[in-house]
C-alpha positions as CSV (number, residue, x, y, z in Angstrom):
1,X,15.2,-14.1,15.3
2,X,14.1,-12.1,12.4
3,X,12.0,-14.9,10.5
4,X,10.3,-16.3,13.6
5,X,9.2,-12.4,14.0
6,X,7.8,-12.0,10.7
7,X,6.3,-15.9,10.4
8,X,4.3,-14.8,14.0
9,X,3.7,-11.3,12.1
10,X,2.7,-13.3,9.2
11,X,0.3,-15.8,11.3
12,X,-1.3,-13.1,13.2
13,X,-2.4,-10.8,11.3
14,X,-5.7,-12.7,10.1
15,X,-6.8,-12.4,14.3
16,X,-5.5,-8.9,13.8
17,X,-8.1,-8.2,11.2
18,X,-10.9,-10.1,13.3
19,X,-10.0,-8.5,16.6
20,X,-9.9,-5.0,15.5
21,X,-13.4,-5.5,13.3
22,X,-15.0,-6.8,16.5
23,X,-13.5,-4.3,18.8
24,X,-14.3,-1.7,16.4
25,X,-17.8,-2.5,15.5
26,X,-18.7,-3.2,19.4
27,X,-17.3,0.4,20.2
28,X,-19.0,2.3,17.2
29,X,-22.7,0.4,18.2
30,X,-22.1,1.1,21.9
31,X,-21.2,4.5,21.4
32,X,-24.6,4.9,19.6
33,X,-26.7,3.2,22.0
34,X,-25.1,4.9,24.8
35,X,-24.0,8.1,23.7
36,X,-21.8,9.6,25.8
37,X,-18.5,12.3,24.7
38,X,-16.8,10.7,21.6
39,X,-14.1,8.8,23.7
40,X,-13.4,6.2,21.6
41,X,-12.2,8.1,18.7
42,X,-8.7,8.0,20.2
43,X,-8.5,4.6,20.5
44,X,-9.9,3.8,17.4
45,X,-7.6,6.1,15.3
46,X,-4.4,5.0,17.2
47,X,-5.1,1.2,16.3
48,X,-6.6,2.3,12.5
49,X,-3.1,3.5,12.2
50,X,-1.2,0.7,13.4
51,X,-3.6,-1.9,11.8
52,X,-2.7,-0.4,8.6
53,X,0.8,-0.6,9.3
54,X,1.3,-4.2,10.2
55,X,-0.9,-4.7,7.2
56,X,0.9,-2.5,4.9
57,X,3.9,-4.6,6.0
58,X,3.0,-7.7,5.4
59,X,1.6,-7.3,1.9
60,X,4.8,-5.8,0.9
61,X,7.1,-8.0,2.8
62,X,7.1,-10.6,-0.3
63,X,7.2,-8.2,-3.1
64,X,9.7,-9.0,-5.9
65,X,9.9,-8.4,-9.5
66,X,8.3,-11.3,-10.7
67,X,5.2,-9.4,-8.5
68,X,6.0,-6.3,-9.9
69,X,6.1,-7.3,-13.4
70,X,2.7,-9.3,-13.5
71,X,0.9,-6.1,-11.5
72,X,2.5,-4.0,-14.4
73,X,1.2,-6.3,-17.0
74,X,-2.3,-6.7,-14.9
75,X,-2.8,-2.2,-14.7
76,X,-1.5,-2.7,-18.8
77,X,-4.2,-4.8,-19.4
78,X,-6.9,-3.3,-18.1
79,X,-5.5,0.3,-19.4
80,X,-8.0,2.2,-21.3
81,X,-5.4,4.8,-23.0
82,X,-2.8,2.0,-24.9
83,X,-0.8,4.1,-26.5
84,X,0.0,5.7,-23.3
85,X,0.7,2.7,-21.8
86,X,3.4,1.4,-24.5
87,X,5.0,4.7,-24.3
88,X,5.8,4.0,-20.5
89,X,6.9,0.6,-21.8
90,X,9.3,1.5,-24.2
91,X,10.7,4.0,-22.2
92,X,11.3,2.5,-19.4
93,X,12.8,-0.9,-21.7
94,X,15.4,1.8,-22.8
95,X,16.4,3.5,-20.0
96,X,16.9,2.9,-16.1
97,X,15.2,3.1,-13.0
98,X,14.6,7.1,-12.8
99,X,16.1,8.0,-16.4
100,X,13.0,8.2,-18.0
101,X,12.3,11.3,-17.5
102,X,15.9,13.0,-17.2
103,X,17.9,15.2,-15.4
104,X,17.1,18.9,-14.3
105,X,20.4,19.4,-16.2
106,X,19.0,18.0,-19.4
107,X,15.7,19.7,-19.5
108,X,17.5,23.0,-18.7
109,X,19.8,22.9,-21.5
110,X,17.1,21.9,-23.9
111,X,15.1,25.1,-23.1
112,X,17.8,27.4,-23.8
């Protein structure tokens, strides 16, 4: 049941977009050709939020590390500070996830 939820997900999102644009843009010019008190707002926040949620979701839904090492190398290669950017390299090469920077512990002892 889970993949025939995120393959609909998946297929509707791109009506998603166009819906809520249309909707949107119809509500924002009517509201300025007919002012009246600012109504829509509400409406337009609550689906701005989950809009961005079921979009958030799906771009993220696929993410791996073959993704997240060619979006590393992509920010790397468009860096403007290099040296910088092969620190964070050979730190992180060396250590694990969340060991670059060190313990609380560690720092503390380092001070004294």
């Amino acid at each position: 049941m889970g993949d025939n939820v995120l393959a609909l997900s998946r297929s509707f999102l791109p009506y998603h977009q166009r819906i809520y644009a249309c909707v949107m843009g119809v509500t924002i010019v009517s509201q300025f050709i007919w002012p009246t008190e600012w109504w829509f707002f509400w409406p337009l926040l609550i689906w701005t939020v989950i809009f961005t949620l079921h979009l958030m979701v799906m771009r993220t839904i696929d993410v791996d590390e073959d993704w997240v090492d060619e979006r590393s190398d992509k920010v790397a290669d468009n860096a403007f500070d290099f040296g910088q950017m092969e620190a964070i390299r050979k730190k992180a090469s060396r250590t694990g996830y969340g060991e670059a920077y060190g313990s609380v512990k560690e720092n503390d002892s380092q001070e004294k």
